[in-house]
C-alpha positions in Angstrom: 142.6 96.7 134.7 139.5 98.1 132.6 139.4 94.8 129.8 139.2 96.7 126.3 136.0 96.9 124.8 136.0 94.8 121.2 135.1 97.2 118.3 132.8 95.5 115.8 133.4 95.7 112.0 131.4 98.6 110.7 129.0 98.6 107.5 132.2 100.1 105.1 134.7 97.9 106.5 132.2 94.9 105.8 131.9 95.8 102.2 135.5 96.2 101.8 136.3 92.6 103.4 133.8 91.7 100.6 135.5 92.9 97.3 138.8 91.6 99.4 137.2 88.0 98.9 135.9 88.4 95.5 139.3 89.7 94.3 141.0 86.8 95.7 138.6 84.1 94.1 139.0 86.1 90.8 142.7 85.0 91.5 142.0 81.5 92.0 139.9 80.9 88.8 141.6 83.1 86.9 141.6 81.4 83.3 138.9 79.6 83.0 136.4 79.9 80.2 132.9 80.6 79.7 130.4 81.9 77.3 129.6 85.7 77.2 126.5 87.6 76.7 127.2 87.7 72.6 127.6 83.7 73.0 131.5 84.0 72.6 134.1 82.1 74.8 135.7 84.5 77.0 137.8 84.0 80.2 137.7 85.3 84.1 140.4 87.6 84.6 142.0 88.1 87.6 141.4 91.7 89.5 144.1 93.8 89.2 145.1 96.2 91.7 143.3 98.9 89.7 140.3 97.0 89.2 140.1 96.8 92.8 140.4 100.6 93.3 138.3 101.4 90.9 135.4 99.1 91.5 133.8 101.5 93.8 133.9 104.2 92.1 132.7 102.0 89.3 129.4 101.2 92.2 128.8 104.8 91.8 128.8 105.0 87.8 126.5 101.4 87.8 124.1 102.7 90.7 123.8 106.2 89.6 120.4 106.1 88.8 119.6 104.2 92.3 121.8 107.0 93.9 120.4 109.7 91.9 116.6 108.3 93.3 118.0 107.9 96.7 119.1 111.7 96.9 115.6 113.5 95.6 113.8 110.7 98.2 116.2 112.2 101.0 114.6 115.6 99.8 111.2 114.6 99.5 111.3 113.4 103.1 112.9 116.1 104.5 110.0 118.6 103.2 107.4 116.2 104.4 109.2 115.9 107.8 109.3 119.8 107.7 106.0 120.5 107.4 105.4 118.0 110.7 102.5 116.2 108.7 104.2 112.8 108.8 105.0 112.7 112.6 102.2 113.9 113.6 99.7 111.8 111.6 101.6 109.0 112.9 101.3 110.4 116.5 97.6 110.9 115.8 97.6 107.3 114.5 99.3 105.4 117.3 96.8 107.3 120.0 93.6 106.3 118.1 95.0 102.5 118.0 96.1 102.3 121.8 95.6 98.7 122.8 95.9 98.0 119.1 99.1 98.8 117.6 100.0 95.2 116.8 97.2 96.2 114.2 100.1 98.5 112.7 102.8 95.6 112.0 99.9 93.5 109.9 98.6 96.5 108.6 102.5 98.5 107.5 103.8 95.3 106.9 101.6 94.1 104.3 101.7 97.5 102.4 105.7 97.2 102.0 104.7 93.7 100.7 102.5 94.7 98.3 105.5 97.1 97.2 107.9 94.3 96.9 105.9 92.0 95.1 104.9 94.5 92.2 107.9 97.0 91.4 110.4 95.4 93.4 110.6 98.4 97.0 113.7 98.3 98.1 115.4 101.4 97.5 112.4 103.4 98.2 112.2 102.0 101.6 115.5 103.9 102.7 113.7 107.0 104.3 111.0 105.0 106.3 113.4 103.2 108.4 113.6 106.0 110.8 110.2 107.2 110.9 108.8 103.8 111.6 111.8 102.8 114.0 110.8 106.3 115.9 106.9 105.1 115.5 107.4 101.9 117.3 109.4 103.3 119.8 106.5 106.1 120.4 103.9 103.1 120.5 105.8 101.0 123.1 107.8 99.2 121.0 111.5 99.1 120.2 113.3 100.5 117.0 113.7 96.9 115.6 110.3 96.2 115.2 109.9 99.6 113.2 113.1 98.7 110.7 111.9 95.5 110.6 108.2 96.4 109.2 109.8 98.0 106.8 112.9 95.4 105.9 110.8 92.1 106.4 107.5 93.7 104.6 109.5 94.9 101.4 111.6 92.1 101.0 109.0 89.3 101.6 106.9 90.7 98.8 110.2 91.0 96.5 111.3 87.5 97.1 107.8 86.4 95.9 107.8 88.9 93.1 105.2 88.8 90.7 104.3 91.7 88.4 107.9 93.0 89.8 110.2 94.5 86.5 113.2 94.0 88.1 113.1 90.7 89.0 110.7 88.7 87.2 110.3 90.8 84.5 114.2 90.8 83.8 114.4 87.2 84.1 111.8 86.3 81.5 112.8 88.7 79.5 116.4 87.5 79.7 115.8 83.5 79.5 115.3 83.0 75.8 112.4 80.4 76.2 108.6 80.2 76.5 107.2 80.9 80.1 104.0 80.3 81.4 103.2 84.1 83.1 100.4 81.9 85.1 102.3 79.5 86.7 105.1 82.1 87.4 102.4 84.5 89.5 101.4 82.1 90.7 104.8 80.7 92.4 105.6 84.6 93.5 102.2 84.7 95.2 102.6 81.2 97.6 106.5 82.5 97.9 105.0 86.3 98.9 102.1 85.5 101.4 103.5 82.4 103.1 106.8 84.6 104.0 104.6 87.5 105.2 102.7 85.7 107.6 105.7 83.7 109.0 107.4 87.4 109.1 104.7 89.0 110.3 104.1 86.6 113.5 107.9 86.5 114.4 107.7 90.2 114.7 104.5 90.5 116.3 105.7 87.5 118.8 108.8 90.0 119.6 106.9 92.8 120.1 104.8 91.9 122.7 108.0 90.6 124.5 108.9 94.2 124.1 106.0 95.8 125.2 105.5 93.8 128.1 108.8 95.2 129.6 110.5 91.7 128.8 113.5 92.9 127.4 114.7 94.6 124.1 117.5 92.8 122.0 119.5 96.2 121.8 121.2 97.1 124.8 120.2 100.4 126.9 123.7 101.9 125.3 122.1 101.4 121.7 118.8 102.6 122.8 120.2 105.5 124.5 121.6 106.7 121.0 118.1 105.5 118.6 116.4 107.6 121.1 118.7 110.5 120.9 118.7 110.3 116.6 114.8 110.2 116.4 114.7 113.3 119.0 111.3 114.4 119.5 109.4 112.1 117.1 109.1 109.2 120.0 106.8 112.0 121.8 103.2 111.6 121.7 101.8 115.2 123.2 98.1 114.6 124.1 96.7 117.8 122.5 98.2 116.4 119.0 96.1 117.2 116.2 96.9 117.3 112.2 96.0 121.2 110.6 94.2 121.3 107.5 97.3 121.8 105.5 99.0 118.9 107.6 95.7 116.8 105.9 96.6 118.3 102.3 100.7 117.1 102.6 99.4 114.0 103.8 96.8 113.6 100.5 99.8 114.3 98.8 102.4 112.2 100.5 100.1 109.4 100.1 99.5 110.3 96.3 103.3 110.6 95.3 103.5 106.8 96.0 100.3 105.7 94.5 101.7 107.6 91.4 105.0 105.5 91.9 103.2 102.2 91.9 101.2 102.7 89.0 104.8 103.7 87.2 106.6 101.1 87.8 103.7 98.0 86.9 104.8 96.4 83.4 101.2 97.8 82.0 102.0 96.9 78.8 102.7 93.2 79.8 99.7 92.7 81.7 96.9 94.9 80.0 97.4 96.6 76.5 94.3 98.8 77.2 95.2 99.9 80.2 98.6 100.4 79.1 97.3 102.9 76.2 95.0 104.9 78.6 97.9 105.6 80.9 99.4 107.5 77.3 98.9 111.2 79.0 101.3 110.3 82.6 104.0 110.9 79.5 103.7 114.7 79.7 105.7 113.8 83.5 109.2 112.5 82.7 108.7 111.2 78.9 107.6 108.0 80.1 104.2 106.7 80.6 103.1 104.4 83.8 105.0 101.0 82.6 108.0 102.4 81.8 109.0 104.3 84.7 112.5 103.8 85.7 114.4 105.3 88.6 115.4 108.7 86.6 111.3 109.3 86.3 110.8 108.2 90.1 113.2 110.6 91.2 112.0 113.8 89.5 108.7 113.0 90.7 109.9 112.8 94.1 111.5 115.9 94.0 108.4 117.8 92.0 105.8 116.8 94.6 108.7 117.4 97.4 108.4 121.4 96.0 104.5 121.1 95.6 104.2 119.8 99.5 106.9 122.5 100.6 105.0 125.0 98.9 101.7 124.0 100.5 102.8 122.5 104.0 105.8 125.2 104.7 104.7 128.0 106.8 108.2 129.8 105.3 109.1 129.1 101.8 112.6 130.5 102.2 113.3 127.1 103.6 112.2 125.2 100.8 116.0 124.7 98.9 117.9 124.7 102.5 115.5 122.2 103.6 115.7 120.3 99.8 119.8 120.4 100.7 119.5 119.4 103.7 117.5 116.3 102.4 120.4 115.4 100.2 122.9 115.6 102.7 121.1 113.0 105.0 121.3 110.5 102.0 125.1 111.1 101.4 126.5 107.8 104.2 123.1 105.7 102.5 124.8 106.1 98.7 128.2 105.7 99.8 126.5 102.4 101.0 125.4 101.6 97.8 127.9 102.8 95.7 130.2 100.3 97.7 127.8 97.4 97.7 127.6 97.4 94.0 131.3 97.8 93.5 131.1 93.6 94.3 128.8 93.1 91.1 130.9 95.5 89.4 134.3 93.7 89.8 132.7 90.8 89.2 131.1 92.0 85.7 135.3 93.2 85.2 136.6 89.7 86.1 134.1 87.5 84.6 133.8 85.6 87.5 129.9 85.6 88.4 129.2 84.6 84.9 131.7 81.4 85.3 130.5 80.6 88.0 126.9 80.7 86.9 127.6 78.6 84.0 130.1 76.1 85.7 128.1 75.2 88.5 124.8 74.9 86.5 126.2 72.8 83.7 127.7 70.5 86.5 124.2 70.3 88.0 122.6 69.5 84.6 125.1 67.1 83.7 125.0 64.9 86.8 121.8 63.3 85.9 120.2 64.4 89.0 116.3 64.1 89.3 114.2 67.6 89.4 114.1 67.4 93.1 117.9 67.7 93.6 118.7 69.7 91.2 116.1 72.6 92.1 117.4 72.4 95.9 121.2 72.7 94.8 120.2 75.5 91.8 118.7 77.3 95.3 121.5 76.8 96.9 123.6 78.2 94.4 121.6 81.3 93.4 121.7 81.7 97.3 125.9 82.0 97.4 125.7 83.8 94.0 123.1 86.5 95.3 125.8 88.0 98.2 127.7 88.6 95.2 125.0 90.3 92.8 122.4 91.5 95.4 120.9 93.1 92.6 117.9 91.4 91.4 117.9 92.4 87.6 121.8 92.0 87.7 121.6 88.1 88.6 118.6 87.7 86.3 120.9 89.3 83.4 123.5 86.7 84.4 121.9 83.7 85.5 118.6 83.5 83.5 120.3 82.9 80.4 122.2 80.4 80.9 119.5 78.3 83.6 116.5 78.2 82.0 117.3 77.2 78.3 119.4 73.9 79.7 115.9 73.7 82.0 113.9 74.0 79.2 116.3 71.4 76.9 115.5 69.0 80.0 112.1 69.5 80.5 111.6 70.7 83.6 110.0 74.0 85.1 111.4 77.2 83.5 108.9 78.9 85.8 110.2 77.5 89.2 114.2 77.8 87.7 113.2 81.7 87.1 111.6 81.9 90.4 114.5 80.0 92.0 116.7 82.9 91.1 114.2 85.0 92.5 113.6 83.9 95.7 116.9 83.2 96.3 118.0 86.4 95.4 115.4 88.2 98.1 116.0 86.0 100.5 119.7 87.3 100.9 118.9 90.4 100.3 116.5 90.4 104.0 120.5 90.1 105.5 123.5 90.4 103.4 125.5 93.5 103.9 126.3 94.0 100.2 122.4 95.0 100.0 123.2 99.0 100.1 119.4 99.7 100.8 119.2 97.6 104.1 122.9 98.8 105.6 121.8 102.1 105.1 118.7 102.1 106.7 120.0 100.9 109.1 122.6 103.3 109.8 120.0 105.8 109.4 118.2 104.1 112.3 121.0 103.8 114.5 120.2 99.9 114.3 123.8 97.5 114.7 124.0 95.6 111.6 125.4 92.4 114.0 121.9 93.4 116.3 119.7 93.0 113.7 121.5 89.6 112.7 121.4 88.5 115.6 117.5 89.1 116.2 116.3 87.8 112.4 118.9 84.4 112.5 116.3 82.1 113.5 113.5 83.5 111.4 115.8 83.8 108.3 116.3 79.8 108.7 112.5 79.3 108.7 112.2 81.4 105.4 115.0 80.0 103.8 113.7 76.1 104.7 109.9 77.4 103.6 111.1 78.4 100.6 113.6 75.5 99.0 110.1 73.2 100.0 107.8 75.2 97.9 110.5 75.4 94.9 111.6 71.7 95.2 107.7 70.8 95.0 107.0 73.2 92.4 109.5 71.8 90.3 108.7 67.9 90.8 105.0 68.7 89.7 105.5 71.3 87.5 107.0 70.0 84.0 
């Protein structure tokens, strides 16, 4: 008799076991006080069968502006992938670097880093998982090593955020006390590179396993259907050469996210002058660079989506089938998200994260424990507390406020209690599957969640140890 093949839980029904748990701790605490956002004692309520069913569709009302992004992103790509620029520059790429294409990993790696660290990429990495899964493949890799580029590069530079707006910025601007901007770059940029490299070498170190024929993690099954998804863009034709207007989508591809860069950097914090000169980008979305959010990212997306259609598109009757189609590939990705945030959301409802933000650090504070111990259990916690609230600015809007004033009161390190949260909160996000961004890139790469788990746990362990060392140090010698 055939023995039955074991089904593993899929990305949704992960998720849903999720809220399941939060629902039932919401039970467990229900009662219990704490102090709200307007410094008022409130009390976690427990979830209520409609809170439960609604909390999803509450994910999609909290994350509409991610979702919104997500979709004119799906379009952009799809126009870019139209024109056949992309793959073929790739293509083009890969050939001139044969014998070289380890350079790639350093070289991609470190640019999704740089992303991270500055305007916190995460999001915007949806659409590359693909395209750089299909470009290792092509270059004698595996698809892991491409979503991994993209996974490991982004979120190493967003757990050692610096100039980043959505996780630094909104935990300074949420604690209430003085910081030291100096010290607290300066904690994001050991935190950033020192991740990188170890990232960087485990991947590399698997690679060449790979392209030495010693084995792939996925099976042939899971290869058989990556292979089949990224059709004919693991093909590398010989005669392959990129068209003049291939060249101009390219210029253009490449400009849309230098634009996107220079939106999202908190000018105004870091350099008044510059922040004034950047006055005119307002005539684009309202906004100037600085104040970009994901409303002005995602019309710009779709307005140089229509400029490169328009340029790279041989027929522009395609140009809103080809915008629709974009949309539809995004439709499982948002679902994703919509359902990963429906965890912060019923935990917003309940009052729970709050309580158990303040409970836990006031226990902490009030145990007379020296900096050391206290800044390797507020890691810990902020670690438990981020597959909760993967979203960065959401746990800085929770947790800052309440951490770094009874820091501050102490004496210690607001800088390394704000990075803390930080770095704690990207280092879940490189696994948990309430992240919406990394379950649905992979989906969209055909990648197991449980695979790439299963590939990343002993690297994940190394980052994790790497960075409660630099953040128990910091705050011993920091005061």
């Amino acid at each position: 008799m055939a023995e039955k093949k074991r089904r593993a839980l899929g990305t949704f029904g992960i998720l849903l076991c999720v809220l399941l748990v939060v629902s039932i701790a919401s039970w467990i605490v229900a009662g219990r006080t704490y102090t709200n956002s307007d410094g008022e004692t409130a009390t976690v309520m427990g979830a209520t069968f409609h809170d439960i069913l609604m909390a999803p569709i509450g994910g999609f009302h909290d994350a509409k502006d991610v979702i919104g992004f997500v979709f004119c992103l799906g379009a952009f790509l799809a126009l870019v992938n139209a024109t056949g620029a992309l793959e073929t520059g790739i293509h083009v790429l890969v050939k001139k670097m044969r014998g070289n294409e380890l350079k790639l990993v350093w070289i991609l790696m470190f640019l999704f880093s740089v992303g991270g660290t500055t305007y916190g990429m995460g999001e915007e990495t949806v659409g590359f998982y693909i395209l750089l899964a299909a470009t290792m493949t092509a270059a004698g890799f595996d698809p892991i090593v491409g979503a991994v580029t993209v996974l490991l590069g982004a979120g190493c530079g967003v757990l050692g955020s610096t100039i980043n707006p959505f996780a630094t910025g909104a935990a300074v601007a949420a604690a209430g006390v003085p910081v030291n901007m100096g010290l607290l770059y300066a904690l994001g940029v050991i935190l950033w590179l020192s991740t990188y490299l170890i990232s960087v070498f485990f991947v590399t170190q698997y690679a060449r396993k790979v392209q030495k024929q010693k084995g792939s993690i996925l099976t042939a099954e899971q290869l058989a259907v990556c292979t089949a998804a990224y059709g004919k863009a693991t093909e590398i034709g010989q005669d392959e050469k990129l068209t003049g207007k291939q060249k101009a989508v390219l210029w253009l591809f490449a400009l849309t996210f230098v634009v996107m860069i220079l939106g999202f950097i908190p000018w105004e914090d870091l350099n008044e002058s510059i922040f004034g000169a950047f006055g005119f980008s307002a005539f684009l979305t309202g906004n100037p660079f600085g104040w970009w959010w994901f409303d002005d990212a995602a019309t710009w997306f779709l307005l140089m989506g229509i400029i490169i259609g328009f340029v790279g598109l041989e027929d522009k009757s395609k140009l809103v089938p080809t915008i629709i189609s974009g949309f539809a590939d995004m439709i499982s990705v948002n679902m994703v998200i919509a359902l990963a945030r429906a965890t912060s959301v019923l935990m917003g409802v309940t009052g729970l994260g709050t309580w158990l933000v303040e409970a836990s650090v006031t226990a902490l504070s009030a145990s007379g424990l020296p900096a050391a111990a206290f800044a390797f259990l507020d890691y810990l916690l902020h670690i438990g507390l981020s597959f909760l609230v993967p979203s960065s600015s959401g746990l800085a809007a929770i947790s800052s406020p309440i951490v770094s004033p009874i820091v501050h009161g102490i004496g210690w390190s607001v800088e390394t209690s704000i990075m803390i949260c930080v770095a704690a909160n990207g280092f879940v996000n490189l696994f948990t599957p309430t992240c919406g961004f990394i379950m649905g890139g992979l989906a969209l790469a055909r990648i197991p969640y449980a695979s790439y788990l299963k590939w990343a746990v002993k690297l994940l362990a190394i980052i994790c140890a790497v960075c409660a060392v630099v953040l128990t140090v910091a705050m011993m010698i920091l005061k």
